[in-house]
N, C-alpha and C positions, 0 to 999 in steps of 0.2 A: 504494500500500500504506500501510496506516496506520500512525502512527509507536508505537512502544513504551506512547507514554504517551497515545496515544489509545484504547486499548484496555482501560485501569485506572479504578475509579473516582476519581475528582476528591477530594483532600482537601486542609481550609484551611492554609494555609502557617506559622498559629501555632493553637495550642489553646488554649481559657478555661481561667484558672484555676480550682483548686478549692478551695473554703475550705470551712471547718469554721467552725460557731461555737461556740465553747464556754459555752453555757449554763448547762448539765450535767455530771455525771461521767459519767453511762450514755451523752450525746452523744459524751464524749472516749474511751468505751472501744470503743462502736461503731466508730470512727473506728478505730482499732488494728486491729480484726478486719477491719477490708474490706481495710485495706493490708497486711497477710496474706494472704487471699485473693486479691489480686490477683495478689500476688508469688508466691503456690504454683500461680495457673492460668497465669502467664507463664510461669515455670520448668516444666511439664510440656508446654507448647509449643515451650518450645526443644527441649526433649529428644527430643522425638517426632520434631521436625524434622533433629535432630541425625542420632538412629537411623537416619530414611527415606532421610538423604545416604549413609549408611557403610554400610548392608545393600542399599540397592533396586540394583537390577542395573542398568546402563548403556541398556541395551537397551529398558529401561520408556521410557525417555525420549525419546518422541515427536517433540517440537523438536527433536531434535540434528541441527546442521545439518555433514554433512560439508565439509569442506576440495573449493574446488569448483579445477579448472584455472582459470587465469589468464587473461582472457578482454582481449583487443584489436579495434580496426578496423585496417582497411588501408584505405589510401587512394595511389592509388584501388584499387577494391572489384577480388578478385579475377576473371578472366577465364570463371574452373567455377564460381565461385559461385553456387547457385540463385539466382535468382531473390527478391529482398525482398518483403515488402508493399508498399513503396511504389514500388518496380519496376512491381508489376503492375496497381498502382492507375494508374500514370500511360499504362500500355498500354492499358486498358480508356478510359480518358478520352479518351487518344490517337483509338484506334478510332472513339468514340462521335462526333470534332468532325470527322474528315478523312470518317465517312459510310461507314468501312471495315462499321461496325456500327450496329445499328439502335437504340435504347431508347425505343422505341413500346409506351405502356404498355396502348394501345389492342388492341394486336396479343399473343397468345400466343407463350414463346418460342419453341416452335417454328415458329413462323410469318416469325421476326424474322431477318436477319443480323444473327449471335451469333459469338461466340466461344467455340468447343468446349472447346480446350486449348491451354495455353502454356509454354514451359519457356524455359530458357535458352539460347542459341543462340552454341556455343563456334566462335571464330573459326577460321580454317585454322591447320595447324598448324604452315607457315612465320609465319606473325604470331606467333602464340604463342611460339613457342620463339626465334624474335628478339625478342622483347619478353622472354623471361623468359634469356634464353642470351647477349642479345649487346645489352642496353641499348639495342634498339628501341624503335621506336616504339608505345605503349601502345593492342591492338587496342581496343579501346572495350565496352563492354558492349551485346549486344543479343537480342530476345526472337524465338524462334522463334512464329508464333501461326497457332495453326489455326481455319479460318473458315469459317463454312456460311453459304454466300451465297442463303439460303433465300428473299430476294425477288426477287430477279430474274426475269427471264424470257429464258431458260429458267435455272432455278436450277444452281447448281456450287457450288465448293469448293475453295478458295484455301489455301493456306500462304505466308506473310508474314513477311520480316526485320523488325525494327522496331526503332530507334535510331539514335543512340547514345544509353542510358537516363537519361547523367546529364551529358548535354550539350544544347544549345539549338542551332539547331532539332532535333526528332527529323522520320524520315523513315522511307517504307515503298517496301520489295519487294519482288516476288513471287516466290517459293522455286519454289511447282509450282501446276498447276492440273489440277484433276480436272473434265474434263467432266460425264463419266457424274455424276450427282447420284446416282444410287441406290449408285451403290460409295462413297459418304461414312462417316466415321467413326461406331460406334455415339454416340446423344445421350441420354441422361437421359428427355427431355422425350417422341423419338419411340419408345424401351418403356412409356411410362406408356401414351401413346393405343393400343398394339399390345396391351395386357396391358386393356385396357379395353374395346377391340374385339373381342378375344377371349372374356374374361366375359362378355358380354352377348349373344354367338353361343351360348356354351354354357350358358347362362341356360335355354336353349330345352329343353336336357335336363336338366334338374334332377327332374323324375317318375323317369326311367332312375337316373342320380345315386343321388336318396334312398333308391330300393329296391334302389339293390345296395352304397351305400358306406355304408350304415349311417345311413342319415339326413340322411347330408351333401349340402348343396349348392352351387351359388355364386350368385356375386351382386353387382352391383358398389355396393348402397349399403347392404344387410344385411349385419350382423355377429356372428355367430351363434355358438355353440359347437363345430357342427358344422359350421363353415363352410370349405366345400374353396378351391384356388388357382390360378390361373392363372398359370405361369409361360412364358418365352419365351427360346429362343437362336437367334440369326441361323444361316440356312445359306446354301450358295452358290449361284450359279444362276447360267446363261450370261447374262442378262438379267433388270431387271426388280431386285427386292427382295422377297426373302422369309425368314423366318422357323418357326419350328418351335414351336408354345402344346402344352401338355402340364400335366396334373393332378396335384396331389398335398396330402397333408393335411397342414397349416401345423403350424408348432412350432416347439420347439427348434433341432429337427435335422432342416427339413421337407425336407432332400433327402436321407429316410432313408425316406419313406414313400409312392413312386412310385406312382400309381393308371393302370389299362392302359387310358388316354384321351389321344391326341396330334391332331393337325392339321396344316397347313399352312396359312400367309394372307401373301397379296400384299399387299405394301404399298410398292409404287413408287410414287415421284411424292408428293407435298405434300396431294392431295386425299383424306381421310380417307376422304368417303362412297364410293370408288371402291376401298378396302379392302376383301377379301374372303379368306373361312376356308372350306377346300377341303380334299379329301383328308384325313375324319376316320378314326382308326380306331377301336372300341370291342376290348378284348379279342383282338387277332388276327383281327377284322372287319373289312371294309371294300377299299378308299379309298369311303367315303361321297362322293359329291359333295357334299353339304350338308348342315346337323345337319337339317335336316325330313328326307330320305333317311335318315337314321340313326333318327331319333325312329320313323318310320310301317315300319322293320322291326321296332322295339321293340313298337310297336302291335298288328301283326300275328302276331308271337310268332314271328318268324324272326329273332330275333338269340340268339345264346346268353349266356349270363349271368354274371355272376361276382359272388358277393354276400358282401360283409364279415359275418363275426357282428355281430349285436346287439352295442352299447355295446363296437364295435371299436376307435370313435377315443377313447373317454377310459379303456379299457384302457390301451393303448398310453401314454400319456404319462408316466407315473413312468420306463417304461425307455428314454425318450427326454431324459431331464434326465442331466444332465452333472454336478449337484451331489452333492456327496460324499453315500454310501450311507448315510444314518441305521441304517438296519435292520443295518448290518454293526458289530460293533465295530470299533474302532478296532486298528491292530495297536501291539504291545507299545513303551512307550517311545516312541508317534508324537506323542504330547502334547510334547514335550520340543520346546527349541527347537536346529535341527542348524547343524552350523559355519557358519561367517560368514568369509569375508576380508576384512581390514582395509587401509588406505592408512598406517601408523602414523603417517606425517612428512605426507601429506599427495598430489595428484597429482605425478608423476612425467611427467607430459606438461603440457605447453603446447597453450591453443586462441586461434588468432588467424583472427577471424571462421570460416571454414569449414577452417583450414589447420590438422592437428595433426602436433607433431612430440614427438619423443620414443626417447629411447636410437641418436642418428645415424637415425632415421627419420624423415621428412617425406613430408605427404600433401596433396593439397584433394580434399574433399568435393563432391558434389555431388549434385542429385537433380532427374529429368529426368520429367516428367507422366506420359509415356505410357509410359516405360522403365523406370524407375527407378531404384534408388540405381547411383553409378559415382563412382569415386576417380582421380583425375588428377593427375599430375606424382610420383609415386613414386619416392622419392629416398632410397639406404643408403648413410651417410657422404660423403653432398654426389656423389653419383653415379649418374644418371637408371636404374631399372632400367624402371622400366615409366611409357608415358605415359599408356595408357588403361586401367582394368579396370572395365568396365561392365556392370552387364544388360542386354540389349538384348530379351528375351523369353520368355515363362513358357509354355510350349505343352503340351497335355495330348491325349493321343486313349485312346479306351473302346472295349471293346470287348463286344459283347449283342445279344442278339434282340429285346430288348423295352423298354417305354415306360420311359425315363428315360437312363442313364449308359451309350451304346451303340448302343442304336439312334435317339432323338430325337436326342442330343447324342454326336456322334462325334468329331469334331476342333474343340478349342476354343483358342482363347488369350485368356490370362486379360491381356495388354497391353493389350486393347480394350479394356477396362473402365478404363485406365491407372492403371496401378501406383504411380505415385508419389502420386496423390492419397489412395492408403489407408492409408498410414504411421501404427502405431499402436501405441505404447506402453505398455503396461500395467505402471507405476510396483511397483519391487519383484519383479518378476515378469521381465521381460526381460531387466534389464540390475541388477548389485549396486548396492545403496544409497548407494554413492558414488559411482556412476557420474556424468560429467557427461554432460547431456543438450541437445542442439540443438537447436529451432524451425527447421520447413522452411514457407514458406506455400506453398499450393497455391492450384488455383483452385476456385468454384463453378460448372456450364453453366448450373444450371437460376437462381441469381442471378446471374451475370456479374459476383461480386466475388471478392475472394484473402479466405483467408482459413487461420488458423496452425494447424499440430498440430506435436506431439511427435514426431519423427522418428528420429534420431540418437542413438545411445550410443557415449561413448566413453569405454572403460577400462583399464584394466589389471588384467591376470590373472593369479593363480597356478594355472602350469600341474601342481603337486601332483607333480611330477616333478622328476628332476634333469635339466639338459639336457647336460650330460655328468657323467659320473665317473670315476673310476680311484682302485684300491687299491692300493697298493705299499710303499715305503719314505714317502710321502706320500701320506694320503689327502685325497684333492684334487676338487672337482668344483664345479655352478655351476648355482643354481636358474633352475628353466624359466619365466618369465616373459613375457609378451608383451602387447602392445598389442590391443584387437578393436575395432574398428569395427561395430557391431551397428544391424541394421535390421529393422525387423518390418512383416509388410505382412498386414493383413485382410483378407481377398477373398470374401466371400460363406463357405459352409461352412469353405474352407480357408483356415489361417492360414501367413503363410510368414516366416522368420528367415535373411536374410542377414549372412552374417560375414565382417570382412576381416580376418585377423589376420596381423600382424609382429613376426617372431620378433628374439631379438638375435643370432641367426645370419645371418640374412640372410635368411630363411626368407619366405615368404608363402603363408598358407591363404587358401582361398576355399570356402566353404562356403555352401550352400543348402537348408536343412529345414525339412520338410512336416509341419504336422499341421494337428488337425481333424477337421472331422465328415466322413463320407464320403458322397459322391455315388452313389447306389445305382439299380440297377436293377430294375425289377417282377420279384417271383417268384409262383409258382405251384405247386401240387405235382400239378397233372397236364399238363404240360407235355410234350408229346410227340416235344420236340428232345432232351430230355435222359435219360440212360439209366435202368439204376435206382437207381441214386443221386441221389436226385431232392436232395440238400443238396451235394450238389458238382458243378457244372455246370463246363460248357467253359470258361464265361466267369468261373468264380468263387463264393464259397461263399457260401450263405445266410447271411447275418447277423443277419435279424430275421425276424420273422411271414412278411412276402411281401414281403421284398428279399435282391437278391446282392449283394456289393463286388465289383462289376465292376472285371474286371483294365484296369490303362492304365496309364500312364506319367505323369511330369511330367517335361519335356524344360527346363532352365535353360540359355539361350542368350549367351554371354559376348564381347562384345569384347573383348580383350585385344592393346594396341597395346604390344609389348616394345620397347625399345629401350635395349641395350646398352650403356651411357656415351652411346653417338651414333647417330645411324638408323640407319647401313649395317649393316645385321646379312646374318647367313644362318643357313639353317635348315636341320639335319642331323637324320639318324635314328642311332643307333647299335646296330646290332644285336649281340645275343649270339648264335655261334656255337659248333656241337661241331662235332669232325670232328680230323682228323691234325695232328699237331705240323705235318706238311708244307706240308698243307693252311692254318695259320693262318700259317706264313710267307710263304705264295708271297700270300696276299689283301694283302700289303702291297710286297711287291719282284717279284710277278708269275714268284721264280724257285721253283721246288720245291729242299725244302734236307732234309738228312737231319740230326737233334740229335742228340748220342748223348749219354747217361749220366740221359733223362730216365727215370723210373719206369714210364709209362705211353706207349703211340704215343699217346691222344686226349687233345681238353685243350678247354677254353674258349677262345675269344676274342672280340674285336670286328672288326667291319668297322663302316665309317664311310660315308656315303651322304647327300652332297650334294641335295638339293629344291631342281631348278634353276628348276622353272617353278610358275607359284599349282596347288596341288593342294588336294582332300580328303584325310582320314587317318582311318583308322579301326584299333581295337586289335587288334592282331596275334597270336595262338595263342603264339609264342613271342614273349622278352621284346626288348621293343625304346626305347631312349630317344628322350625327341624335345628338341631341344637348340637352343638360338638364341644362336650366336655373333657375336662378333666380331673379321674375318680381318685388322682395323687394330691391333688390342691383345692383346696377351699382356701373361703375368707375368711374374713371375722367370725362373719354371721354361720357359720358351717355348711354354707352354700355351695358346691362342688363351683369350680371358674371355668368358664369356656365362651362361648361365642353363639351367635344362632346367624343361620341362613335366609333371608327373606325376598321372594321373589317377585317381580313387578310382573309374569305372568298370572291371567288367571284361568285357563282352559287348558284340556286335554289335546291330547292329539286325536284327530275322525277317523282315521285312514285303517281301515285291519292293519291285523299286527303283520299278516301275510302282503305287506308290499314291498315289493322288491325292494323298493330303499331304505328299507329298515335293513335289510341284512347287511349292506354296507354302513350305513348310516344308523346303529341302534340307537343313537344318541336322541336320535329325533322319536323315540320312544317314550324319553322319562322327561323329567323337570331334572331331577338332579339324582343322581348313580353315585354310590359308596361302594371302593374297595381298596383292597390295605394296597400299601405302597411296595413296589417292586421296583427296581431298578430293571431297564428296560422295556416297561409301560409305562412310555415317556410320554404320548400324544393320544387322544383320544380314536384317531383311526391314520391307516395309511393311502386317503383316497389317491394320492400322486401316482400310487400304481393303479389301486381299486377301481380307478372309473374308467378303467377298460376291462376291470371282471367283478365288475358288482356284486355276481355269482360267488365270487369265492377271494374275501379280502385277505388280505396278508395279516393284518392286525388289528382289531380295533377292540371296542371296548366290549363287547359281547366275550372277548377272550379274557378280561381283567374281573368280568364278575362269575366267579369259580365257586360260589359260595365257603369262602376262608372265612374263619370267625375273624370276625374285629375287634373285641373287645380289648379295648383297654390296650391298643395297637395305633402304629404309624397308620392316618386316615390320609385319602385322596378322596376330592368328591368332584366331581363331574357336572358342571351346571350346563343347563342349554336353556339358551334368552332367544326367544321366539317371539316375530314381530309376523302376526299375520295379516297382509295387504289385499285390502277389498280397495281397488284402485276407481277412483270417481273425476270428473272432470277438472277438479282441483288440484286433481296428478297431473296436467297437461300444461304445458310441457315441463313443467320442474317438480317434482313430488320437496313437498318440506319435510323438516327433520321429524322422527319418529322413534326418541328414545326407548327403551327395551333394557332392563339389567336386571342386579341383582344387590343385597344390602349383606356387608357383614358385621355385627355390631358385637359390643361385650354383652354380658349376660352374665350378672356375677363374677366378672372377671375381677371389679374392684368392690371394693367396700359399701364407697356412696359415689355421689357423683365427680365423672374424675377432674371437673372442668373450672374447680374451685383453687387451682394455681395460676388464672390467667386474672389481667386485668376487669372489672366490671362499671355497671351502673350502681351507684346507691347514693341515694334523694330523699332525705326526709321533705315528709311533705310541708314543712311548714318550712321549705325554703332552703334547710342546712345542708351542705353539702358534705357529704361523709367522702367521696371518692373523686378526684378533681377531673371531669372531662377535659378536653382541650378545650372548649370553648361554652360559657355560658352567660346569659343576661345576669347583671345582677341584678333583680328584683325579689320581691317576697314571695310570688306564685310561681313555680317552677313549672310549665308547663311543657306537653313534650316534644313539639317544634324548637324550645330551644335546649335539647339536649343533644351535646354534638361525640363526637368520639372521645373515648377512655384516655386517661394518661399514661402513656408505656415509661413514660421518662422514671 
């Protein structure tokens, strides 16, 4: 960055004198007038400048550089910490000399052993926690790395330890090995050739094309105004590798504009020319065996038709832009600029490399390729609540009759595509202006180097609330404030915002929200599935010309590894009961008892219910908690300490238990799954390979619930935050946000309330002030317009 004074111009360090000669009297009176003039244009420069300091508003001023957190290394480098640039530089070198990969410039990369993707690879979690519990020994740093062993014969697909990253020698081995080459992870490289092989099969219909889509056609080396697309998503198959190419017209928001043209093409095996696009449909046509079979019913006037109006696609585009409505006014007072919160002293949290802490909270960061963001070692007042809260999966299923969001594309996960490499910040917009912001590198497949984005927000908020009060003989209470951790992930139309937020109660949210353009399905309005409400169909309401917002889901799949002060935890349900005074004595002494003098025979209570063995849990009609204690620590009060779970869903899943995406996806089964912790059920499933054998996954969590007792054991619980979308004309064209999470709070973990070491309110009424805000009137009636913030000093 260039220094201050390289960015000014250059002036000489003395200036020439100025003389006068006085020849003349008119020379010497000249001479008066200029230094006059001078003196009346300086002084109207100061002034102006004066005026522009003491009127212009704070907020004009662009450069202002907020007060940033305090930024440290560790050494050595944390154990969660992502992954650095020169971590992955020296992985890919690494690769490149041991022969693990190829860089044959000769060779395309998908031809080459490459390296797909790579994250950071966290030790077990006895290392860890004697290294960070009990002044162990320091597990080392190492890269998880995934690998397409694309030359070989016969080709596979390796997953590789590799390190220690900052030790000499580094060293590699082998995590797992994938035979089958065709169930390998999605690459970059093999949708270019599949979207290419596709275009130019359907190249072949471009006459059909132009006279029913208004002109349009494709093409893979024209680029044209009306030029349509060829897109592609993986589906499954017992064998083999295939895929699903389908049409539609490019934009903004081109998965808004489904055209009724899909396929199917095989593309197992390495050998391109041996690729082939089979089972077209046109319009609720077909399975064509091949576009000539599709073209020569065209020919023959046996295919029926579906024809855009005239000048349909560059109709269509002003109500596919996103950008604020010119044609609309503006509404009243939107010119104006609206609140802002400030840091007045500056952050209030500490960043030391990936680790922030803040108000007795402490966290590490991290961000993993194919998962994404996940927060580890979670510490209130120097005491472990939680070890892992992770994403582990973004999973979506659609549902439709026709070309696009439903019937092409029915069960998707958006991991394949891996999440952590879309991390994307949009400055001002994501995260307040004084947020500090973190650098995560990721990787490139298609060049095999790291390389950095804008990942990480971390701030602190006003939560515009009080997080308690009370009026009485002292008005007393304590603003709601809290830490967030904010991640933002781009993913094709949909954009997604994960939030880790901690409270100074003890409090932690987990939040996951959706927005973005919607993924639509082809409509029609003589459609003879749907009744006569041809704009509300089964599957969801017309949004545009000839699309529906097909109904589906986004399934947010959570590791959450709790642990209580120490592993041995157990996991309790606590149900709320009605029923006889009788009745809730005898559910705890087993004897029936009669109370007299009570008002009522029925009453509330609890029963308590022990989860001895790994189970599923799903939300129950009546209310019920789910609670993870520990049977080693109590309080004061002889209250065992632990945590409870609470979830911002409130419904089941509809679908039988017998649908195919449960067997890859069980997750999308429960609310939230307990089972003890294993090193090596690391991630709640492995779709990167699965979503080319749904049939039959490599790993997921249907393998982790074995029924092993838990009792009084290292807990793992499994949460999935389900946001189910009935899409309506206010999804058009931008769907707003739609949080979805989950609460982790104490639960007799303390005494009493833990939030009585931070600054508060407290006002007698009669005007005295007991706790000095920053700012009050002094008058008799303390009223609560002027009671301004706490004193930290």
């Amino acid at each position: 960055m260039a220094s201050e004074s390289d960015s000014k111009p250059r002036c000489p360090e003395t200036l020439p004198d100025i003389t006068f000669k006085e020849k003349t009297c008119i020379k010497k009176a000249w001479r008066h007038v200029v230094v006059v003039l001078m003196s009346l244009i300086l002084g109207m420069g100061i002034g102006y400048f004066v005026g522009y300091v003491l009127h212009r508003d704070p907020a004009d001023d662009r450069s202002h550089q907020y007060p940033q957190a305090q930024h440290a290394r560790r050494s050595p480098p944390s154990v969660f910490s992502p992954l650095s640039y020169e971590e992955i530089k020296s992985v890919v070198d690494y690769c490149e000399q041991t022969n693990i990969t190829s860089n044959k410039r000769t060779m395309t990369i998908f031809h080459r052993n490459k390296i797909i993707s790579l994250s950071v690879l966290i030790p077990s979690k006895d290392a860890v926690l004697a290294y960070l519990d009990n002044n162990g020994a320091y597990p080392g740093r190492y890269a998880r790395v995934y690998v397409d062993k694309a030359m070989e014969n016969p080709p596979y697909f390796v997953e590789y330890q590799i390190g220690p990253l900052h030790q000499a020698p580094m060293a590699h081995k082998v995590l797992r090995t994938v035979r089958d080459h065709d169930r390998r992870p999605r690459s970059t490289a093999e949708f270019s050739k599949i979207s290419a092989i596709a275009t130019a099969e359907f190249e072949k219909l471009n006459k059909l094309f132009e006279e029913c889509f208004d002109g349009g056609t494709v093409s893979i080396k024209k680029r044209g105004e009306k030029q349509l697309r060829v897109s592609v998503s993986s589906l499954s198959s017992q064998v083999g590798r295939i895929s699903t190419v389908y049409l539609l017209i490019p934009g903004k928001l081109s998965t808004s504009d489904i055209l009724p043209v899909f396929a199917t093409i095989s593309h197992a095996g390495l050998d391109v020319t041996k690729w082939k696009v089979f089972d077209i449909y046109f319009f609720r046509q077909g399975p064509f065996a091949t576009t000539d079979d599709l073209l020569t019913a065209y020919r023959t006037g046996n295919l029926t038709l579906f024809k855009l109006p005239k000048e349909y696609i560059n109709s269509i585009k002003t109500s596919r832009d996103y950008t604020r409505h010119s044609s609309q006014p503006l509404r009243e007072k939107a010119h104006l600029r609206p609140p802002k919160t400030i840091e007045p002293e500056g952050p209030r949290y500490t960043v030391t490399d990936y680790m922030v802490e803040w108000m007795g909270w402490s966290m590490e960061l991290s961000m993993n390729n194919y998962h994404g963001p996940a927060i580890f070692d979670i510490r209130y007042k120097g005491e472990r609540l939680v070890y892992e809260n992770s994403l582990n999966d973004l999973s979506l299923l659609y549902s439709s009759l026709n070309p696009g969001a439903g019937l092409t594309l029915t069960i998707l996960s958006d991991m394949v595509f891996r999440l952590g490499t879309f991390t994307s910040i949009i400055r001002g917009l994501d995260c307040p202006e004084y947020a500090t912001i973190l650098n995560v590198t990721t990787f490139s497949e298609s060049r095999q180097k790291p390389f950095i984005r804008e990942a990480i927000c971390v701030y602190e908020a006003d939560g515009q609330r009080p997080l308690w009060r009370h009026s009485g003989n002292v008005n007393s209470g304590m603003n709601h404030n809290y830490l967030n951790i904010r991640i933002p992930l781009s993913l094709g139309n949909y954009d997604y915002t994960f939030d880790f937020e901690f409270h100074l109660d003890g409090k932690m949210w987990t939040y996951a929200t959706a927005s973005g353009s919607l993924f639509t399905a082809f409509w029609f309005d003589g459609d003879d599935t749907v009744g006569s409400e041809k704009s509300r169909t089964q599957f969801g309401y017309r949004v545009a010309e000839h699309s529906i917002g097909s109904i589906h889901d986004h399934l947010f799949s959570f590791k959450v590894d709790i642990d209580v002060v120490s592993r041995n935890n157990t996991f309790e349900k606590i149900h709320w009961r009605g029923g006889t005074i009788s009745e809730a004595v005898k559910s705890q002494t087993n004897k029936p008892a009669d109370i007299y003098g009570t008002p009522f025979n029925y009453t509330r209570y609890l029963e308590f219910e022990k989860i001895r063995e790994e189970k599923g849990l799903v939300i129950e009609s009546k209310p019920v908690v789910w609670s993870v204690i520990n049977e080693n620590l109590r309080n004061k009060w002889g209250n065992f300490r632990g945590v409870r779970i609470e979830h911002t869903q409130e419904y089941q899943e509809v679908l039988p238990q017998d649908h195919p995406a449960f067997v890859a996806f069980p997750q999308m089964k429960y609310n939230l799954a307990i089972s003890k912790h294993h090193d090596g059920e690391d991630y709640v499933d492995t779709v990167q390979y699965d979503k080319q054998r749904l049939h039959d996954p490599l790993q997921n969590l249907n393998h982790f619930l074995n029924d092993e007792n838990i009792e009084n054991s290292d807990l793992v619980t499994w949460v999935s935050v389900r946001f189910l979308h009935l899409p309506t004309n206010e999804d058009f064209p931008m769907t707003t946000g739609a949080p979805r999470g989950f609460l982790i709070q104490p639960m007799n973990f303390f005494h009493d309330t833990p939030t009585f070491d931070m600054p508060q309110y407290d006002i007698y009424k009669n005007g005295t002030i007991k706790n000095n805000p920053y700012f009050i009137h002094k008058q008799h009636s303390i009223l609560p317009e002027d009671i301004d913030r706490p004193d930290y000093a």
